[in-house]
ZADO-1210 file (C-alpha; in nm, 4 decimals, padded with zeros to 6 digits):
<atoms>
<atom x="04.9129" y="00.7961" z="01.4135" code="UNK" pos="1"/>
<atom x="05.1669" y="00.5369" z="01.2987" code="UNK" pos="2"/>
<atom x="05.2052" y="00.2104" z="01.5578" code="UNK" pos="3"/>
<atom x="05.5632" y="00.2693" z="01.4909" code="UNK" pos="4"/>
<atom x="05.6425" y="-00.0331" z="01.7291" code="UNK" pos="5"/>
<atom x="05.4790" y="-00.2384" z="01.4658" code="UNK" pos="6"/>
<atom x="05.6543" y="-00.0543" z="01.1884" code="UNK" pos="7"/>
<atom x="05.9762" y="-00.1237" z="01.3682" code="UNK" pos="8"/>
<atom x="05.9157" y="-00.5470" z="01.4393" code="UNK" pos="9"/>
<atom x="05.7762" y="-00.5163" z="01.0161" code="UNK" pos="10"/>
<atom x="06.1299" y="-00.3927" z="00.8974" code="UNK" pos="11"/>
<atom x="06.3486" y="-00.6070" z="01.1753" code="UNK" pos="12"/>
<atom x="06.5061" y="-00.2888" z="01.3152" code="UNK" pos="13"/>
<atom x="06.7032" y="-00.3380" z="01.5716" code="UNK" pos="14"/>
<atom x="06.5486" y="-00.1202" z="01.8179" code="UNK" pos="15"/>
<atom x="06.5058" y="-00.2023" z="02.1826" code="UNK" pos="16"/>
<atom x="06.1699" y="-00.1386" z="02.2736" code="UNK" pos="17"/>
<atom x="06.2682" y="00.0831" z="02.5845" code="UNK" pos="18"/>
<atom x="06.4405" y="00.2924" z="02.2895" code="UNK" pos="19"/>
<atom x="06.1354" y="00.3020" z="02.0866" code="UNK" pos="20"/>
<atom x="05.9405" y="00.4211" z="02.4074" code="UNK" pos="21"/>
<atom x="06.1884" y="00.7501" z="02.4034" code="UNK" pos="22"/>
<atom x="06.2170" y="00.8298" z="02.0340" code="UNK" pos="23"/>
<atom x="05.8155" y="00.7816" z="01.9868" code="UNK" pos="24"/>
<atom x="05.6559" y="01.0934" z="02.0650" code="UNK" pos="25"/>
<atom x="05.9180" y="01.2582" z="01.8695" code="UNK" pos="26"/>
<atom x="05.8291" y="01.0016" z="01.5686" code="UNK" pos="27"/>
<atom x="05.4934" y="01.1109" z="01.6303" code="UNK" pos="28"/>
<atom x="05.5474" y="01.4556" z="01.6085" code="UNK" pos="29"/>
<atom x="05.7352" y="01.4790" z="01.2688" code="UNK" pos="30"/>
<atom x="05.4526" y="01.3041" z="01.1523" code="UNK" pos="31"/>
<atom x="05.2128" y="01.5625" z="01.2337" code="UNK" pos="32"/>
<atom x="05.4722" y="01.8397" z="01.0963" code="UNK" pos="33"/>
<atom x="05.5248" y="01.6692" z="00.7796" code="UNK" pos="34"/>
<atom x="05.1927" y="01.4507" z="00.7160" code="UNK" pos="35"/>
<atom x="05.0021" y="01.8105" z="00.5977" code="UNK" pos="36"/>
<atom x="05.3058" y="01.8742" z="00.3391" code="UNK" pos="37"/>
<atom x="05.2271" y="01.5799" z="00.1581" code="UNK" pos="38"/>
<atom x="04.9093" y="01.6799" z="-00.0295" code="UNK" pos="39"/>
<atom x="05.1672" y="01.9099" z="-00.2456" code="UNK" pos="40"/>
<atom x="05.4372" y="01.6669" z="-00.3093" code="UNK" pos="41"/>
<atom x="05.4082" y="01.5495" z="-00.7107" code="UNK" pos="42"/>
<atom x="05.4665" y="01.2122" z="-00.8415" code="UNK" pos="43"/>
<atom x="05.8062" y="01.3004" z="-00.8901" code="UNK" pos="44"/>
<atom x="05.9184" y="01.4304" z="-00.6089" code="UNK" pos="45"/>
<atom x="05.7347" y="01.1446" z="-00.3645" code="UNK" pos="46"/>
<atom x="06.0201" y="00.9373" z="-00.2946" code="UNK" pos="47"/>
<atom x="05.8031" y="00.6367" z="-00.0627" code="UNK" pos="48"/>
<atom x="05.9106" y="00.3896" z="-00.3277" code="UNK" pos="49"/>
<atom x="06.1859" y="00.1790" z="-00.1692" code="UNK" pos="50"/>
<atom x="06.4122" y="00.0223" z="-00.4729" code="UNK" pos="51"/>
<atom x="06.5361" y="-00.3155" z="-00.4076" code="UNK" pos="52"/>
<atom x="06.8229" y="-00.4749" z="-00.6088" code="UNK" pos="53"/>
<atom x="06.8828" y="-00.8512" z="-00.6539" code="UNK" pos="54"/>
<atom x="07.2244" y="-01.0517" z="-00.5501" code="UNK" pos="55"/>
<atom x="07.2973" y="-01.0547" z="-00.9153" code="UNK" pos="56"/>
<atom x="07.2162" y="-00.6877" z="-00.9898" code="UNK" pos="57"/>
<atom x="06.9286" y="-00.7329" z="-01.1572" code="UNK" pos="58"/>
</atoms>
């Protein structure tokens, strides 16, 4: 399973930890739904890449 605590202190989300204590097992469990589905995903269709633009567009 993800440490999605860590995940969440990585990206600076602003999350109060008592939050992340609720919404966790339900984190968890998409995982599990969705983690299986992945194997058929192609190159195209995998959207994990995260696109960052520049202050001057670029």
């Amino acid at each position: 399973m993800k440490d999605w605590k860590l995940t969440s202190k990585a990206w600076n989300l602003p999350i109060p930890e008592s939050d992340l204590d609720k919404i966790i097992p339900s984190l968890n469990s998409l995982e599990l739904s969705f983690r299986p589905l992945v194997e058929y995903l192609t190159m195209e269709e995998e959207s994990s890449l995260i696109f960052r633009m520049t202050e001057d567009g670029k």
